[in-house]
N, C-alpha and C positions, 0 to 999 in steps of 0.2 A: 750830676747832669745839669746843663744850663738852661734856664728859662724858657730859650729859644730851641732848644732841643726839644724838649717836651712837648713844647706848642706843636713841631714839626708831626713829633710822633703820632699825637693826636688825631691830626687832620689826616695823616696817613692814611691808620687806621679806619679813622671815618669816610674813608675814599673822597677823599676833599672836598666834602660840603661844605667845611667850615665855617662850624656852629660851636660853641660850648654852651653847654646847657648848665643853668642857675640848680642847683640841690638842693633840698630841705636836709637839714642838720637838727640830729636829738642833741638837746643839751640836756645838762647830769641836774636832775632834780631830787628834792635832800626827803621828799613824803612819796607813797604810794596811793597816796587818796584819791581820790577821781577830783581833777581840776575842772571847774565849770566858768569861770570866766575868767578876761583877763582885760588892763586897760593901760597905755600906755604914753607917759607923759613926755618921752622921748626917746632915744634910742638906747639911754641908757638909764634911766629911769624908767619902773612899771610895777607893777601890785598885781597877783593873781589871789583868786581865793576860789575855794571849794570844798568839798565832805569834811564835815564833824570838825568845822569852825576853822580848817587850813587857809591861812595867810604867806604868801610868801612875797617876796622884794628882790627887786634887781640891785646887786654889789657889784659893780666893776661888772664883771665880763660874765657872774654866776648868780644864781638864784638861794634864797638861804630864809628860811624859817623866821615867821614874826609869833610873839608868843602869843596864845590863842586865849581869845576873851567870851567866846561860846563853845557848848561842844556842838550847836547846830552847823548842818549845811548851809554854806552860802553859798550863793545860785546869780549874784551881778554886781560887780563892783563900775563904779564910774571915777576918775581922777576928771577934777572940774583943772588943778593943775599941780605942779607938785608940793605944794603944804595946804591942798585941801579936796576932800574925796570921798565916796559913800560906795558900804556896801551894805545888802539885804539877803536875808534866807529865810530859812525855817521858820514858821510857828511865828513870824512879826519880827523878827530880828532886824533888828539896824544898829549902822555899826557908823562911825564916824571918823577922818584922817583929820586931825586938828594940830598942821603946822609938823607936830613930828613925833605924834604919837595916833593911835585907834585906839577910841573909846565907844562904850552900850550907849546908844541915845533911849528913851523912851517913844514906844511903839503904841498907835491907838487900834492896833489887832494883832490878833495869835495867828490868822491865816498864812501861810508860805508868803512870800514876797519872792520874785522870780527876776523883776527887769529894773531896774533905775537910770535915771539920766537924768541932767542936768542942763540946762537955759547957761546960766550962768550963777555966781557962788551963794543966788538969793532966792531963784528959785527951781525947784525941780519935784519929778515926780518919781512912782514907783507905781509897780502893780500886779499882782499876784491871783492866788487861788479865787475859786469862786468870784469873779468880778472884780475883785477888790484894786483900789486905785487911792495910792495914797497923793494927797499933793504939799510940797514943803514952802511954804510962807512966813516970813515975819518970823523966821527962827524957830517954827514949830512944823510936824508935820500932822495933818487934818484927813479925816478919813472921808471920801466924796462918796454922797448915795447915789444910787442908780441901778437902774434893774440888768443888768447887763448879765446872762446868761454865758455859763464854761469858765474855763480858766485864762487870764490874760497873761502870755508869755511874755510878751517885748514891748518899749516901752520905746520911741526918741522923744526928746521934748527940742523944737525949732522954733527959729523967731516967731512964727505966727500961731504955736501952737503944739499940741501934741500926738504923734501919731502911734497906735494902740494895736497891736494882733493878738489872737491866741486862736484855740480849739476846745472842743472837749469830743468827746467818744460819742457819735450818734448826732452834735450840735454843729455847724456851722458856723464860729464866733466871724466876721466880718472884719474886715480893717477898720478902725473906729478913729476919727479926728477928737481931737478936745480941745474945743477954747482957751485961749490963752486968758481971759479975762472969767468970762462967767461956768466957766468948765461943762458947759453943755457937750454934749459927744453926739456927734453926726455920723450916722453909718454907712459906709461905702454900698453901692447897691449890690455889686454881686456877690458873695460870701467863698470864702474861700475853705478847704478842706482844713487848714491849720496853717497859723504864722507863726514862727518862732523868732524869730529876730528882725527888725526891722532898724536901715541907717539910712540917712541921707545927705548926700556931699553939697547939696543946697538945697533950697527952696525948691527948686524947677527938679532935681534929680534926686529921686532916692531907689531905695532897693528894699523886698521883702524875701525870706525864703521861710521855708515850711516843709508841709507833706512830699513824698517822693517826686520827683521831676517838676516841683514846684518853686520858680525863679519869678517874681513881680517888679515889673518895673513904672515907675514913676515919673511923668513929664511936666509935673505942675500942674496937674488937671485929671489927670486921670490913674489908674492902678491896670494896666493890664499884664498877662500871664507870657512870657518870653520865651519866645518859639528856639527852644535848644536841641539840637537832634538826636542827642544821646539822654540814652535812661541813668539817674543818679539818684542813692538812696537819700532819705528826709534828711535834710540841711538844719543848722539849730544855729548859728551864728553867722552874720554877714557886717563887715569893715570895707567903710572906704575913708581913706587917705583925701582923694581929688575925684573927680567926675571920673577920672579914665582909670582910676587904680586903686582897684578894691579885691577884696578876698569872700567866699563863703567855704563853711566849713561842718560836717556833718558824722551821720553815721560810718563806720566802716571805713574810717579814717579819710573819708571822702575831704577833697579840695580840689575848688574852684578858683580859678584866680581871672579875674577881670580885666583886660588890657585891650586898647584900641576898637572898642565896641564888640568884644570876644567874649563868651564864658568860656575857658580852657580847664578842664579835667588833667590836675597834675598828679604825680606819684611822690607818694606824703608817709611812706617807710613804714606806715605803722596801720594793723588796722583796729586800734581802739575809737573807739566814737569820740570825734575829735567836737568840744564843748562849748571853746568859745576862741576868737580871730580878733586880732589886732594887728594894726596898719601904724610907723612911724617913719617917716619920713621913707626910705627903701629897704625898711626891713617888716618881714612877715613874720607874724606870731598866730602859732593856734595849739592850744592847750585841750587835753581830755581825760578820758580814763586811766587810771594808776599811775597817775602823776605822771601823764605823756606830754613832755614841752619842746615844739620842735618850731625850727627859725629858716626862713630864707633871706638872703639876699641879691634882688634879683637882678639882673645887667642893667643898661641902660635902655637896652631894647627887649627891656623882659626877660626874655630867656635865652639871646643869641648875643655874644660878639662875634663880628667879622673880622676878617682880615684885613680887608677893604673896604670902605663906602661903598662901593659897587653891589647895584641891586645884585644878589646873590640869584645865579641858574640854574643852581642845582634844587629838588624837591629836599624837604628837610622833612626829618619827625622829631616828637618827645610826646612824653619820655621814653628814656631809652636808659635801663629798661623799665620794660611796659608791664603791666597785667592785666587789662582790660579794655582801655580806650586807646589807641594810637592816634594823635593828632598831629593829620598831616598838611605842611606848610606850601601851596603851591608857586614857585616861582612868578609872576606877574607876565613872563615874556609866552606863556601860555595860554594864560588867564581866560581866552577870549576862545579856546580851541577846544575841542574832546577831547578828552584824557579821561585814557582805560588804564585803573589801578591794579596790579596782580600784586600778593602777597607767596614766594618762593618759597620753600622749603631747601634745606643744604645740597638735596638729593635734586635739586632743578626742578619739582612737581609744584604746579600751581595748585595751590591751596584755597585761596579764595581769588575773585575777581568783584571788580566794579567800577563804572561808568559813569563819569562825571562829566555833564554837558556846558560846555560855557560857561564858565566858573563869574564871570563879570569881576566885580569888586571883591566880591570875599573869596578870600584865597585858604582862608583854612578852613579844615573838614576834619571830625573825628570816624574814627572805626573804629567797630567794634572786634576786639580780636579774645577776648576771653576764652573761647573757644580752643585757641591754640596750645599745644603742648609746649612745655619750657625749653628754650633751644635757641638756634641762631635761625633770623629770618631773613630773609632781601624784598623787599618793596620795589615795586619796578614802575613807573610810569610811562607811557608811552601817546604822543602828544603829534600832531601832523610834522612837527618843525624838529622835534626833538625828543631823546630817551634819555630819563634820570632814574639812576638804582641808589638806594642806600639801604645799608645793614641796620636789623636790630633787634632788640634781645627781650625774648619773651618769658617773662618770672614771675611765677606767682605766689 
């Protein structure tokens, strides 16, 4: 069957929205060990590491085992690029890529080591259990005191500096700045439930996530909490690539993926607690539990080609299929009107209903469909100027 055939059938099918939707793909990994991070020096170069000293490397198009020099967890690797890189775990572990091999550096603690990053190949930091915050100078790394209460999960280190999260059970830990020169740590004023990872695509923009429904965003000046309308369980990793394209990544095989000032809730095949997320140029990496390694590559337009340049009329969703979230795409030629959403069943019974008033600018909207039994559904909008249905498949 020809190219053009398929495409045809497609859209058919899809009652001609015409959308294709980008997929996440498992690739064949050689451990069963829970992967906790991963970091990527291109698209076809990258290093992941995790449980009981697992090391692995990108060959061509597959993943394949580096021989293990702890039998500790490792818990954050950083590639500064590709013949030079650090990773840390368990009990003060650190580990070093020199040129084209990993070797044990000496460690001034036995505490976990959880987050590392890197400035550039001279200096960088690390920091872990109980407060602990290592910083790497003049070829050595230095253990910094300071009273800093819980455990510190994530670490970036940027031109002016370093920025710090964590939690503990009952504690409050704060986002914490550190000086680039005298390592003084400044603490944001409102305290946050827990940060697990923290990136920034520059100076003026970065991003934090953490505890359930907890998304932070960053404008150069301030940390506030991001108004997202669906509930998503505790996130432990967040990549960004550019300002407009980045990934988070969390429990319950939860992903986020970041496009055009959107968090969108995608469907990620798997639900082991997904560990850690990597961004290379337009391919997506997120790594977890039993050696789970799954990749996107996503259109130009994120998650849709057309047929045509032409603003698309029809309402769109994904994924398709769903489990929980449906995220639905409004056409623009509406935007400005009421539009009542019904979700069908095969038997023609409305199932759900909801009312969206003058959508303005933001044309996408998540729903909640969890609720629904596994089956075929119809979406139907209904809009002063115009009606748009499209199918789609609820699996859980």
């Amino acid at each position: 069957m020809s190219k053009i055939i398929k495409i045809y059938l497609f859209f058919t099918i899809s009652l001609n929205i015409g959308i294709v939707q980008a997929q996440w793909l498992v690739e064949k990994c050689p451990t069963e060990n829970d992967l906790n991070a991963i970091s990527l020096v291109d698209s076809h170069t990258g290093w992941i590491v995790g449980d009981k000293g697992t090391i692995l490397y990108k060959s061509g198009n597959d993943w394949k085992e580096y021989q293990k020099l702890t039998g500790k967890d490792l818990n954050s690797v950083f590639m500064i690029n590709s013949k030079d890189g650090w990773a840390v775990g368990d009990e003060g572990t650190i580990i070093r890529y020199n040129a084209n091999y990993w070797e044990l550096v000496t460690s001034p603690t036995k505490h976990n080591l959880l987050s590392v990053s890197f400035r550039d190949s001279e200096n960088g930091i690390c920091v872990g259990d109980l407060g602990t915050i290592l910083i790497f100078k003049d070829g050595i790394w230095n253990l910094v005191e300071n009273e800093v209460r819980g455990n510190l999960y994530s670490v970036y280190y940027e031109r002016n500096g370093a920025w710090i999260g964590g939690g503990l059970e009952c504690v409050n830990v704060p986002l914490i700045k550190m000086g680039i020169n005298d390592n003084n740590l400044t603490y944001v004023s409102n305290p946050y439930p827990s940060v697990n990872s923290i990136c920034l695509s520059n100076e003026n923009n970065g991003w934090a996530v953490g505890s359930p429904n907890t998304v932070l965003h960053f404008d150069g000046a301030n940390w506030e909490k991001e108004n997202i309308s669906y509930d998503f369980p505790s996130l432990i990793s967040v990549s960004f690539s550019l300002e407009n394209s980045g990934i988070s990544v969390g429990y319950a095989g939860t992903i986020l993926v970041y496009n055009n000032g959107t968090w969108i809730k995608e469907y990620s095949l798997t639900n082991q607690n997904l560990k850690g997320s990597a961004i290379s140029g337009n391919t997506y990496y997120a790594v977890g539990q039993g050696g789970t390694i799954i990749t996107k590559k996503p259109t130009e337009t994120d998650n849709y080609t057309y047929l045509s340049e032409k603003e698309p009329e029809q309402i769109r969703v994904f994924p398709n299929p769903c489990s929980d979230i449906l995220n639905i795409i409004f056409p623009k030629i509406i935007a400005n009107e009421d539009i009542l959403v019904s979700i069908v069943d095969k038997s023609g019974q409305i199932i759900k209903q909801k009312q969206y008033n003058s959508l303005g600018g933001n044309l996408s909207y998540p729903m909640v469909i969890s609720e629904l039994k596994n089956g075929l559904y119809f979406l139907k909008a209904v809009a002063d100027s115009k009606t748009s249905t499209v199918k789609f498949v609820v699996k859980h």
